[in-house]
C-alpha positions in Angstrom: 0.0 0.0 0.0 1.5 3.3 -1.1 0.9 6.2 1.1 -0.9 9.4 -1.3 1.2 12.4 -1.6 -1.4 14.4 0.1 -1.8 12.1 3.2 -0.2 13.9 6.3 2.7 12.1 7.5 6.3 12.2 9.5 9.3 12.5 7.1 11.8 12.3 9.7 12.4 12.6 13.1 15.1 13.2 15.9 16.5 14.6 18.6 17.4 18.1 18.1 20.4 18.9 19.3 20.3 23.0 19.6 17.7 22.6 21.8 18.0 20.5 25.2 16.4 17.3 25.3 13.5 18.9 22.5 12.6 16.4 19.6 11.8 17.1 16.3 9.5 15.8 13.9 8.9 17.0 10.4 5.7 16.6 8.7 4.3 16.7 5.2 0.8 17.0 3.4 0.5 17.4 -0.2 3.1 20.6 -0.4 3.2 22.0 2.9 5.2 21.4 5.1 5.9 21.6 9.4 8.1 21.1 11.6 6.9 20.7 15.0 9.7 20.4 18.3 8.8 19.0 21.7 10.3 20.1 25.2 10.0 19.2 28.5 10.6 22.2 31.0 14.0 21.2 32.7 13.2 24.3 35.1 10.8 26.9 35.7 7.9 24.9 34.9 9.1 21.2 35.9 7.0 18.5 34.4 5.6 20.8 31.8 5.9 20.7 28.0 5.5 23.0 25.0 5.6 22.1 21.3 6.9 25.1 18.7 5.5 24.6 15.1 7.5 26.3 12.5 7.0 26.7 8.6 9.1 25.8 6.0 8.3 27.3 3.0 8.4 31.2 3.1 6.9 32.8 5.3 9.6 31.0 7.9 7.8 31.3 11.1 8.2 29.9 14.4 4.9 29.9 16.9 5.7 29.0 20.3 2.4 27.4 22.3 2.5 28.1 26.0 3.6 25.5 28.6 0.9 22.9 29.4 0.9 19.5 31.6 1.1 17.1 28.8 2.4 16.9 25.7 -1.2 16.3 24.2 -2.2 19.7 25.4 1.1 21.3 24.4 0.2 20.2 20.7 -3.0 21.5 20.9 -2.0 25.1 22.0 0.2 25.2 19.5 -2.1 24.3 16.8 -4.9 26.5 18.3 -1.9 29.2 17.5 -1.0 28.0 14.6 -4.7 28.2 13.2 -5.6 31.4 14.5 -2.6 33.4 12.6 -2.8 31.0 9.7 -4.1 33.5 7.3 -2.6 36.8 8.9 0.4 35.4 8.0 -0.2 33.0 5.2 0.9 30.0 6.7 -0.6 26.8 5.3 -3.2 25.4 7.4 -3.2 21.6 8.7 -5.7 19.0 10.3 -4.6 19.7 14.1 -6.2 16.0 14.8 -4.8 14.3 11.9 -1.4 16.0 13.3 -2.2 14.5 16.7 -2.7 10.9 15.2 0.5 10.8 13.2 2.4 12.2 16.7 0.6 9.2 18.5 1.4 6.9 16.0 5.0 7.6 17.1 4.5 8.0 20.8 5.4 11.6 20.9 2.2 12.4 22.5 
């Protein structure tokens, strides 16, 4: 079975080494592209985690979701961001749960 081109998936992942103990995952549907970075707080907000979505193709922008108690709810701040400045800032939109399922897929929510 051959996965279509414009069927979200992970194109790579790893640990991402200018950021302490963050991972990264980049995802792709159709032409557009994320990556997305996970973090656990290692010290103002202990047991706490954040996910940063960024854009590859122009516009290059980074959103930053706020610190939440799971990872789960760190994805969905940041995709509540990311979907609420979308079209200010013509960034290409995504399915926040299809997102969700391909992160679960790879336990990294």
């Amino acid at each position: 079975m051959t996965k279509s081109n414009d069927e979200l998936r992970i194109t790579n992942q790893y640990r991402d080494k200018d950021r302490r103990g963050a991972m990264a995952y980049e995802l792709r549907c159709g032409d557009a592209r994320l990556v997305l970075r996970a973090a656990q707080s290692v010290e103002d907000h202990a047991n706490e985690w954040r996910f940063e979505a960024q854009s590859v193709q122009p516009p290059e922008i980074v959103l930053i979701g706020d610190w939440q108690t799971s990872r789960t709810a760190a994805l969905a701040a940041v995709g509540t961001l990311w979907t609420s400045k979308a079209e200010s800032l013509g960034l290409p939109t995504f399915d926040w749960t299809a997102v969700a399922t391909v992160l679960t897929a790879v336990r990294a929510i």
